[in-house]
C-alpha positions as CSV (number, residue, x, y, z in Angstrom):
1,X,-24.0,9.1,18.3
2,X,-24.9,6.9,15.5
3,X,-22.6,5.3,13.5
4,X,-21.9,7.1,10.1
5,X,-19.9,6.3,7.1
6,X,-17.0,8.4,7.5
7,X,-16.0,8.0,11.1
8,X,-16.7,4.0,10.8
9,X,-14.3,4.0,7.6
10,X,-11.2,6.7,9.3
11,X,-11.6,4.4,12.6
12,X,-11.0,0.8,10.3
13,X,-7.9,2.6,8.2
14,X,-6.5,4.0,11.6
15,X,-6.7,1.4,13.6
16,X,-5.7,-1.3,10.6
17,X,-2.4,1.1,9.5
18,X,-1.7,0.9,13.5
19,X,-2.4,-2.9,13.6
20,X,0.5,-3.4,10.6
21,X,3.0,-1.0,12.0
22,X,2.8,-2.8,14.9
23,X,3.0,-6.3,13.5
24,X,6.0,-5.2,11.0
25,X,7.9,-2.7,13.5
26,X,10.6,-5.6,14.5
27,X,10.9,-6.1,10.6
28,X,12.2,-2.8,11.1
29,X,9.4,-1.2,8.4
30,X,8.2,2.1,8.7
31,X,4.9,4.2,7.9
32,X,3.9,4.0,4.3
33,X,6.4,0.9,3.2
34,X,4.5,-2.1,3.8
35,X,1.9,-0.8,0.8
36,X,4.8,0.2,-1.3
37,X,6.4,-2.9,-1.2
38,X,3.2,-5.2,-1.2
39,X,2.6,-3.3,-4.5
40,X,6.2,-3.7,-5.8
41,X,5.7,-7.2,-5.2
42,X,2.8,-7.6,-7.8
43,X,4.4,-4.4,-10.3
44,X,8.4,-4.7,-9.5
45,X,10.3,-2.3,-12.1
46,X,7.8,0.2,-12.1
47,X,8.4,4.0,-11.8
48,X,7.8,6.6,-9.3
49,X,4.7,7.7,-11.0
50,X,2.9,4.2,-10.8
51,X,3.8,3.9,-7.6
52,X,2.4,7.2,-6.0
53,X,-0.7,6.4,-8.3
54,X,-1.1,2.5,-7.2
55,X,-0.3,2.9,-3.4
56,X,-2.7,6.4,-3.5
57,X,0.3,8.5,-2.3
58,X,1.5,11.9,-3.4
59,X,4.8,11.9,-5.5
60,X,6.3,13.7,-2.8
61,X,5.5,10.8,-0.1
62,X,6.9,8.4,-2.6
63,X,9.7,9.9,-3.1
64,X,10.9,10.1,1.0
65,X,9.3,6.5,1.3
66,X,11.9,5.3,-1.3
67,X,14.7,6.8,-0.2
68,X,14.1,5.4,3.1
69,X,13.7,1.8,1.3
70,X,16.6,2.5,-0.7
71,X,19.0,3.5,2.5
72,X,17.2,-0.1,4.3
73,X,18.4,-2.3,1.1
74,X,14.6,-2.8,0.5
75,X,15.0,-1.5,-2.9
76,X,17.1,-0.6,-6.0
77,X,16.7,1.8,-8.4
78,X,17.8,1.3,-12.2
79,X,17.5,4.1,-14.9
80,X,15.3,3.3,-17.8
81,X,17.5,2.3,-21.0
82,X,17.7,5.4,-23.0
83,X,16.2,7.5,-20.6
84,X,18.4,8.7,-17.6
85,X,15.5,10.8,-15.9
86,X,13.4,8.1,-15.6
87,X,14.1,5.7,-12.7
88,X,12.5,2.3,-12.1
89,X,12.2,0.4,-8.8
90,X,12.6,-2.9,-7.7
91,X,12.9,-5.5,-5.2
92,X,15.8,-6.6,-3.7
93,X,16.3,-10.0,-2.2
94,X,15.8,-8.8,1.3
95,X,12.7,-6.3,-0.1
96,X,11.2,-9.9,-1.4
97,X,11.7,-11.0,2.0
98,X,10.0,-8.3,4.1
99,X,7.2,-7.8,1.1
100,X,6.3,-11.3,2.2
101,X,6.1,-10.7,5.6
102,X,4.1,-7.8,4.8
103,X,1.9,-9.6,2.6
104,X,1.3,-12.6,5.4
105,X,0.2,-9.4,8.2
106,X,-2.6,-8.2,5.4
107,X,-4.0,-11.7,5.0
108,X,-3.8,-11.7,8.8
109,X,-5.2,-8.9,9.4
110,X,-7.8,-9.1,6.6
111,X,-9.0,-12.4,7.8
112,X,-9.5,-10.4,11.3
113,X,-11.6,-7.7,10.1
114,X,-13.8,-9.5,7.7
115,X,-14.5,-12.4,10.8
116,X,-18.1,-13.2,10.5
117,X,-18.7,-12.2,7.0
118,X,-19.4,-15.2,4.9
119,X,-17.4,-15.0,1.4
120,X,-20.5,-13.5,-0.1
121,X,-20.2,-10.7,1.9
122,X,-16.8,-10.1,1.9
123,X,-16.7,-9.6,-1.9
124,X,-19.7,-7.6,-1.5
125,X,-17.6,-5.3,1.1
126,X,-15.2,-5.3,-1.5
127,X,-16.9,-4.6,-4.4
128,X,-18.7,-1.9,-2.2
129,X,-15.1,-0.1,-1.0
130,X,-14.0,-0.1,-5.0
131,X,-17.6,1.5,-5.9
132,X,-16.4,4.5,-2.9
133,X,-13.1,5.0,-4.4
134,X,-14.2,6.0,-7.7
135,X,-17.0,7.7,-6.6
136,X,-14.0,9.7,-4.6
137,X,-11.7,10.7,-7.7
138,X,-11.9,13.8,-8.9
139,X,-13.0,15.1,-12.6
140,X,-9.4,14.0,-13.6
141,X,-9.6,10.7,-12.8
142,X,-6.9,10.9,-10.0
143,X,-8.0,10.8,-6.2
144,X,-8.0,13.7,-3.6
């Protein structure tokens, strides 16, 4: 079979997702943290909402991915001033700590999948996976 686009790209998230869970499994992480909390690291004090949208998750994910976080002492959650309903998320010390550790097994692993590629071509690959995501959302802007 030749190689197509959409088995080559399901066999690099699979096997990359299993490659992380592995690497962060003793940091006692589970599916679905690592992104949240390597995108609360760059956004802390969001809300749900940006969260779901920024990680690519449904609200529904989020919401048991936080909880779990939450019940771990990864995170806190803080109502917004003047607005009970809405809940923002952050960091805590020991979330700084394991969003580190996450972010050291990306740059890890990212330097393991792109071995070969000069820098040219890596921002090229880049550049190449943004151009597939938004060819990917829907008429409402918002991804499948």
């Amino acid at each position: 079979m030749e190689p197509n686009f959409h088995y080559q790209i399901m066999a690099a998230h699979t096997d990359l997702q299993k490659k992380v869970l592995n690497r962060l499994r003793e940091a006692g992480l589970t599916a679905g943290q690592p992104k949240v909390l390597d995108y609360l690291q760059e956004h802390n004090g969001v809300n749900q909402k940006a969260i779901a949208a920024g990680c690519h998750m449904e609200p529904a994910s989020v919401s048991s991915v936080l909880a779990g976080m939450e019940h771990a002492g990864l995170i806190r959650r803080q109502a917004e001033p003047g607005d009970r309903r809405s809940l923002r998320v952050y960091l805590t010390a020991l979330g700084e700590e394991k969003a580190e550790q996450t972010r050291q097994v990306f740059a890890s692993l990212e330097e393991q999948a792109l071995r070969g590629l000069d820098e040219s071509r890596r921002r090229e690959l880049v550049a190449l996976l943004v151009q597939v995501v938004e060819n990917l959302k829907d008429e409402k802007g918002e991804a499948e």
